[in-house]
C-alpha positions as CSV (number, residue, x, y, z in Angstrom):
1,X,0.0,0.0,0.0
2,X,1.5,3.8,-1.0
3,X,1.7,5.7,1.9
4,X,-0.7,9.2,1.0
5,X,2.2,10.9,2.2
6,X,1.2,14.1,0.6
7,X,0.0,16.7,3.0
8,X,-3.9,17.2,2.1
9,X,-7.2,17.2,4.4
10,X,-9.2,16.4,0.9
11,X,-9.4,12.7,-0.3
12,X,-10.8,13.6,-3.3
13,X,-10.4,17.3,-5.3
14,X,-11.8,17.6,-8.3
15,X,-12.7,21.3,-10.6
16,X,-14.1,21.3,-13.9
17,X,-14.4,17.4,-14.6
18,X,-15.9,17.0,-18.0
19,X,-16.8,13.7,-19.6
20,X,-18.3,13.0,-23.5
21,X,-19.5,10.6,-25.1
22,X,-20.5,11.7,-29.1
23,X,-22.5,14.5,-28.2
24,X,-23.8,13.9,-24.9
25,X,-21.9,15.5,-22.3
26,X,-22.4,12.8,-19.6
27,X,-20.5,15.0,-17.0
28,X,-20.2,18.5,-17.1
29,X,-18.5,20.6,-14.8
30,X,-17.9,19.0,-12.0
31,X,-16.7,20.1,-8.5
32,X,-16.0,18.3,-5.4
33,X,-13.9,18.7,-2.1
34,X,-14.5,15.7,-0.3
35,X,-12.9,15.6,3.0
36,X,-10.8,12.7,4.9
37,X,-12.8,10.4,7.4
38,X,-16.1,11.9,6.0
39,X,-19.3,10.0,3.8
40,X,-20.0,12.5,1.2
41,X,-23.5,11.9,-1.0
42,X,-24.0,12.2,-4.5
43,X,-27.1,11.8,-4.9
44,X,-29.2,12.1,-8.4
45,X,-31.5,10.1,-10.8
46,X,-31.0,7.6,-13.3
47,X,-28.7,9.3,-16.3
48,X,-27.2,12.4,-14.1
49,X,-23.7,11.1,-14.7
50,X,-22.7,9.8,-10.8
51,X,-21.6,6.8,-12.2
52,X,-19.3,8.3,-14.9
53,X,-17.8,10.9,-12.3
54,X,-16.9,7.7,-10.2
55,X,-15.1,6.2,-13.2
56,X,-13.3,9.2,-13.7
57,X,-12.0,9.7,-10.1
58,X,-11.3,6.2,-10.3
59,X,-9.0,6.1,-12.8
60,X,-11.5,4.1,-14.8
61,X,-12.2,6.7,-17.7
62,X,-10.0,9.2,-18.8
63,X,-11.5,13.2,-18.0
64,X,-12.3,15.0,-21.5
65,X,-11.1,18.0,-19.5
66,X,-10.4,19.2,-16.1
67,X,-8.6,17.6,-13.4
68,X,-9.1,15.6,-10.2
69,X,-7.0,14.4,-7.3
70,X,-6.9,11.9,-4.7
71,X,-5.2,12.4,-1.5
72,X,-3.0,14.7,-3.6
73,X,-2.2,12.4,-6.3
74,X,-3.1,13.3,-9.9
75,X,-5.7,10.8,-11.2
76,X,-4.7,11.2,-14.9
77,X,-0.2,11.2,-14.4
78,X,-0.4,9.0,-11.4
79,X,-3.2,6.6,-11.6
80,X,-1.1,3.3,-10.6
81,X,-0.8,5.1,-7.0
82,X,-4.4,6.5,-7.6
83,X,-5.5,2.6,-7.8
84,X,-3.8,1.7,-5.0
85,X,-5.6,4.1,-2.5
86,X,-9.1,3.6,-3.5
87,X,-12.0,0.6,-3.2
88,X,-14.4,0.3,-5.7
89,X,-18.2,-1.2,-5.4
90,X,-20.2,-1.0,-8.7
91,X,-23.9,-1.3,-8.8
92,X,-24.0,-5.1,-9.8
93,X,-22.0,-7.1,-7.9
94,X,-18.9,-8.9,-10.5
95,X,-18.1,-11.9,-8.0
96,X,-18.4,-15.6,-9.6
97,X,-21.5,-17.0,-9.1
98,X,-20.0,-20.7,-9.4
99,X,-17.7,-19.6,-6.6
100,X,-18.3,-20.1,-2.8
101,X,-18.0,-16.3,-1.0
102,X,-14.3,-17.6,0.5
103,X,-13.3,-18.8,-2.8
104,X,-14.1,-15.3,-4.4
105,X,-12.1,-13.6,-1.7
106,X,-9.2,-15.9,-2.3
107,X,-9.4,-15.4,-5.6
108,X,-9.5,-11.5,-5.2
109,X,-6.5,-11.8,-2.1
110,X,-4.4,-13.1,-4.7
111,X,-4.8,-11.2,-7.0
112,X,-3.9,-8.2,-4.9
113,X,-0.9,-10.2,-4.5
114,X,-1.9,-11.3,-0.8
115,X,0.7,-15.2,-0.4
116,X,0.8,-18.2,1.7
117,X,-1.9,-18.2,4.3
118,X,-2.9,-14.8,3.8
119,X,-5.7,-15.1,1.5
120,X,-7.6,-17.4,3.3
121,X,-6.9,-15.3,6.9
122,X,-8.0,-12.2,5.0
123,X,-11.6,-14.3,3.5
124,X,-12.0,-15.6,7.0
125,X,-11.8,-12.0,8.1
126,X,-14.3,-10.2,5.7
127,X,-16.5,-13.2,6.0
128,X,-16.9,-12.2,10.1
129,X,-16.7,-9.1,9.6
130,X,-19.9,-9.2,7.2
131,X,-22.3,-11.5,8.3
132,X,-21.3,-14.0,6.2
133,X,-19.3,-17.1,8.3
134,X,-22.1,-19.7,7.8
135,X,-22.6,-19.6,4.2
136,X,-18.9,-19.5,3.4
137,X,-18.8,-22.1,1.6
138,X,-22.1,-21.6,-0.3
139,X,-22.2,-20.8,-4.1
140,X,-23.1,-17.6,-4.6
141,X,-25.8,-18.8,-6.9
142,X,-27.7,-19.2,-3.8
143,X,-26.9,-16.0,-2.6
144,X,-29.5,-13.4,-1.5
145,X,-28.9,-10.0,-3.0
146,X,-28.0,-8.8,-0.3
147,X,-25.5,-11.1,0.4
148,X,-23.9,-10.4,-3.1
149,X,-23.7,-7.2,-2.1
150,X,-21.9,-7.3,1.4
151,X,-19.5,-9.9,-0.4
152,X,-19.1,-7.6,-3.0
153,X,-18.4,-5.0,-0.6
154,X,-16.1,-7.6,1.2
155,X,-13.8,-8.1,-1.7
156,X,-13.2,-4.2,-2.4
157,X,-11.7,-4.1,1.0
158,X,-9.3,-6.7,1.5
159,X,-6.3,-4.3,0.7
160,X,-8.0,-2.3,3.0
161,X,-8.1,1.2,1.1
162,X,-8.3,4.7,2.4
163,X,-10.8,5.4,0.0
164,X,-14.2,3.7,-1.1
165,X,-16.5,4.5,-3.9
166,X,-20.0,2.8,-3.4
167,X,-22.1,3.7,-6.5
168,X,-25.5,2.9,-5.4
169,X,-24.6,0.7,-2.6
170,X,-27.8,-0.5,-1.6
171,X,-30.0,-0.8,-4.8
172,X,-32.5,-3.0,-5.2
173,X,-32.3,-4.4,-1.3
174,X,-35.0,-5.3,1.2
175,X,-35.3,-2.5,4.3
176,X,-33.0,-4.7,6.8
177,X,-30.5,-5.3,4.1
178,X,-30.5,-1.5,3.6
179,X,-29.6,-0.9,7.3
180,X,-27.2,-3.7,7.3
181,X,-25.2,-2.3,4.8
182,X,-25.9,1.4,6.1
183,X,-24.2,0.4,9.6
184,X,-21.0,-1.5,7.7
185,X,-20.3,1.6,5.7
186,X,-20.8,3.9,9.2
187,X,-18.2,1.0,10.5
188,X,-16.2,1.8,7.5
189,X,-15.7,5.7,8.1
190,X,-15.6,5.2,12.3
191,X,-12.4,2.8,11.6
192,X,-10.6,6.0,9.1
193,X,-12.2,5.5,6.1
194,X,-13.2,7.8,3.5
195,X,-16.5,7.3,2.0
196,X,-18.0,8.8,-1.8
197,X,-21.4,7.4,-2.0
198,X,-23.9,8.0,-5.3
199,X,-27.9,6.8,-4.6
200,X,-30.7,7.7,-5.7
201,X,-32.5,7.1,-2.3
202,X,-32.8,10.5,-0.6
203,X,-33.1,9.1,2.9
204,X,-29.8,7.1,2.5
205,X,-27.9,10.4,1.7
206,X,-29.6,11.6,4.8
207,X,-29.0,8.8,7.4
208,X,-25.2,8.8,6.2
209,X,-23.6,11.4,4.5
210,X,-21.9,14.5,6.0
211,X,-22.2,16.6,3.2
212,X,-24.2,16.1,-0.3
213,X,-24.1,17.0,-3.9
214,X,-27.0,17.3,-5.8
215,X,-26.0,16.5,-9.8
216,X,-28.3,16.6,-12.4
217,X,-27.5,16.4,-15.8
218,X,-24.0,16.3,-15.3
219,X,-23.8,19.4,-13.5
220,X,-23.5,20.0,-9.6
221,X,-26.4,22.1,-9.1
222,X,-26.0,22.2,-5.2
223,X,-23.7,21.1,-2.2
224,X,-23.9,21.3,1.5
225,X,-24.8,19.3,4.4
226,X,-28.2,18.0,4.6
227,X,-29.5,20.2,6.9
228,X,-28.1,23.6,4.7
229,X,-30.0,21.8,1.5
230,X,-33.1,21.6,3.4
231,X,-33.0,25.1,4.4
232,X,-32.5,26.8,1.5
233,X,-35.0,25.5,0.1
234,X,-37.6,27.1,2.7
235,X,-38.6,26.9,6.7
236,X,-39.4,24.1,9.0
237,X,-43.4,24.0,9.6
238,X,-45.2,23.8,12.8
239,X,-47.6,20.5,13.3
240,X,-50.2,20.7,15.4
241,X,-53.0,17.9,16.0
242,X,-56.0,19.3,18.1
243,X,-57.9,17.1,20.1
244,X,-61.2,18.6,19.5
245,X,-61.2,18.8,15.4
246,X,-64.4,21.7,15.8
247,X,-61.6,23.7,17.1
248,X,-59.8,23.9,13.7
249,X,-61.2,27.3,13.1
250,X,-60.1,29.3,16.4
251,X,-57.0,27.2,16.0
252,X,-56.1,29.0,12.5
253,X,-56.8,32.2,13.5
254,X,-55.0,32.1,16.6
255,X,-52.3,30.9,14.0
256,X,-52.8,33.8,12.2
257,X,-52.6,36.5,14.4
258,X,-49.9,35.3,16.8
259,X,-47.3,33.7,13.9
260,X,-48.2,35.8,11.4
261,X,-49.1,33.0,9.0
262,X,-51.4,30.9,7.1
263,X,-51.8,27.8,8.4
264,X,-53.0,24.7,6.5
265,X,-55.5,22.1,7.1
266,X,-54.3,18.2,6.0
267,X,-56.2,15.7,5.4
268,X,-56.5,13.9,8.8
269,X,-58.6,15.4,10.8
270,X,-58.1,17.9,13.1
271,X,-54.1,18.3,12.1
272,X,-52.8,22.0,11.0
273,X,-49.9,22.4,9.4
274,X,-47.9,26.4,9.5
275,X,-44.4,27.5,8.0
276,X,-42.6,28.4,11.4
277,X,-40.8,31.5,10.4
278,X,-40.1,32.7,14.0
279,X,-39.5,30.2,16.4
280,X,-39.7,32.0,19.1
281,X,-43.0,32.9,18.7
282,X,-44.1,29.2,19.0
283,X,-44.5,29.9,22.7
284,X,-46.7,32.5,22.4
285,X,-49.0,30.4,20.4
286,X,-49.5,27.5,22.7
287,X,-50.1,30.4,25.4
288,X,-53.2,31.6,23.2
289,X,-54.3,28.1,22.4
290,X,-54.3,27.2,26.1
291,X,-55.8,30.6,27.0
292,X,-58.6,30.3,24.8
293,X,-59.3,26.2,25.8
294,X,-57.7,24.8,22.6
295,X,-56.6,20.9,23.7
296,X,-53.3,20.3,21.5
297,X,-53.1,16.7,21.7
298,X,-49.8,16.4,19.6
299,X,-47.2,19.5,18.2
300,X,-43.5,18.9,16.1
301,X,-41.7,20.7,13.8
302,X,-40.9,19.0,10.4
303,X,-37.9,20.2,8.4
304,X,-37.8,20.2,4.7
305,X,-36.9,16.6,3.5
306,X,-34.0,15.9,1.1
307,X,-37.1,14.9,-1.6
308,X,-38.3,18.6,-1.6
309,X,-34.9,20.0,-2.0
310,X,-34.1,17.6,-5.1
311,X,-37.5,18.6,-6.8
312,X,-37.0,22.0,-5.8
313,X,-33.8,22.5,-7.5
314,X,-34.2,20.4,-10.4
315,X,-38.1,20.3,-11.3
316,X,-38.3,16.6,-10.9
317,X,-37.9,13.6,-8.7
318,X,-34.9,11.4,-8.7
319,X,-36.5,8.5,-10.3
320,X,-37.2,4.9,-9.5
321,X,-35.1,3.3,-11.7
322,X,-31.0,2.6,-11.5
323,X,-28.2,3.7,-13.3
324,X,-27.2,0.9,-16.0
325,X,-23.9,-0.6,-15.5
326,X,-20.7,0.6,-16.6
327,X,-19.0,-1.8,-17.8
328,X,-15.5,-0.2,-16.5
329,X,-16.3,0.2,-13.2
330,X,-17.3,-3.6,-12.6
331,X,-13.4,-4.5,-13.0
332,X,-12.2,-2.6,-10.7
333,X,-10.6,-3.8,-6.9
């Protein structure tokens, strides 16, 4: 393993990356600062070009123009030390099927140049370390998915990199696989990893990532934490649920006069729903309610969800459907 000797608190730099293909301009611009020890999301629909950026940073595809960096190293004049440094999960996983999981990550130890009883110490290893001891020996034919996928996972860490790139992770697994593979990769990052993630699930870029960029159409059209996405694209709203539901009325006017808002009715009954501009007038509201025998059986505040922010910002949901495969990034280790 190459030492990232270089002085740098960014494991990946990139300005300006810019990818064709004929005339489609599959990536367009591109910025990112990702910084050591972090998850940074890249989150964006079907066709937005996540999956072409990660080829590029990975050495996988050379940048039209541009230029990008990891842990100081030049991805285009020193990609044999670029390769070295980084992990690589592609959206299907490209283990043998006729393989049992240890004979995969034997296969993949030696190939990495791993001798003696160190491939099968380093399967044993990934094996434990991923939930997947009793069906070692298994074909993978009779794999879940979402066993592929940890094994996957498995074998783009056996030379242990300081960099990972999981392009859409968790696609296509059930809701405990998800969370499975959510708590290796916070594992991952806890033990000194660094982390680029693309998805197209919004809550996943929530529940993990420190910051986020939004791409669409090969563009970065915005980049923060989650919490600095959600706010620019408006305020947090008041919830209230009255237990009396004849109350709505005296409820919204109350609103009215003491937030200085409109409030909303939803569909379940007896539920309001206000943009909470001034927080600290929240108070002052419950005060009136109280005062004028309002019952408020249940109140929150619900921030702007990472869903509103993508449709805000580019006019339409992220999709339902994955990115297809690039044939590239499925070779990589």
């Amino acid at each position: 393993m190459v030492s990232t000797s270089r002085p740098t608190e960014l494991a990946i730099e990139a300005h300006g990356l810019v990818k064709l293909f004929g005339n489609n301009r599959a990536v367009d611009g591109v910025d990112l600062a990702v910084k050591t020890g972090t998850v940074y999301g890249v989150l964006g629909p079907n066709g937005a070009g996540k999956t072409t950026t990660i080829s590029m940073l990975a050495t996988l595809l050379r940048p039209d123009a541009g230029e990008a960096k990891i842990f100081g190293f030049d991805v285009r004049t020193e990609a044999q030390i670029v390769r070295q440094l980084i992990g690589v999960t592609g959206q299907y996983a490209s283990v043998d099927e006729n393989l049992s999981a240890t004979e995969n990550l034997v296969l993949f130890s030696k190939l990495l140049g791993l001798k003696g009883s160190a491939p099968k110490r380093k399967a044993a290893e990934l094996l434990e370390e991923f939930g997947l001891t009793e069906a070692a020996k298994r074909p993978l034919k009779n794999f879940s998915g979402g066993m592929r996928r940890r094994l996957d996972l498995a074998a783009s860490l056996i030379a242990q990199p300081p960099l990972i790139f999981l392009d859409e992770p968790t696609t296509g697994l059930d809701p405990r696989t998800r969370g499975q593979m959510w708590d290796t990769i916070r594992r991952l990052v806890a033990g000194g990893s660094t982390v680029l993630l693309t998805t197209q699930y919004l809550d996943e870029a929530d529940q993990l990532a420190d910051r986020v960029a939004v791409i669409d159409k090969g563009r970065v059209v915005a980049e923060g934490t989650s919490d600095e996405l959600k706010s620019s694209v408006g305020t947090a709203a008041l919830q209230l649920r009255l237990v009396n539901a004849a109350d709505i009325p005296a409820a919204r006017e109350l609103i009215r006069t003491t937030l200085g808002v409109e409030s909303a009715v939803s569909a379940e009954a007896a539920r309001l729903s206000a943009p909470m501009q001034h927080a600290e007038l929240v108070t002052d509201l419950l005060v009136a309610l109280r005062g004028d025998g309002i019952a408020v059986a249940e109140i929150s505040v619900q921030q702007p969800t990472l869903d509103e922010v993508f449709l805000a910002l580019t006019g339409h949901d992220t999709g339902a459907t994955t990115d297809a495969p690039t044939p590239e990034l499925e070779t990589a280790r």
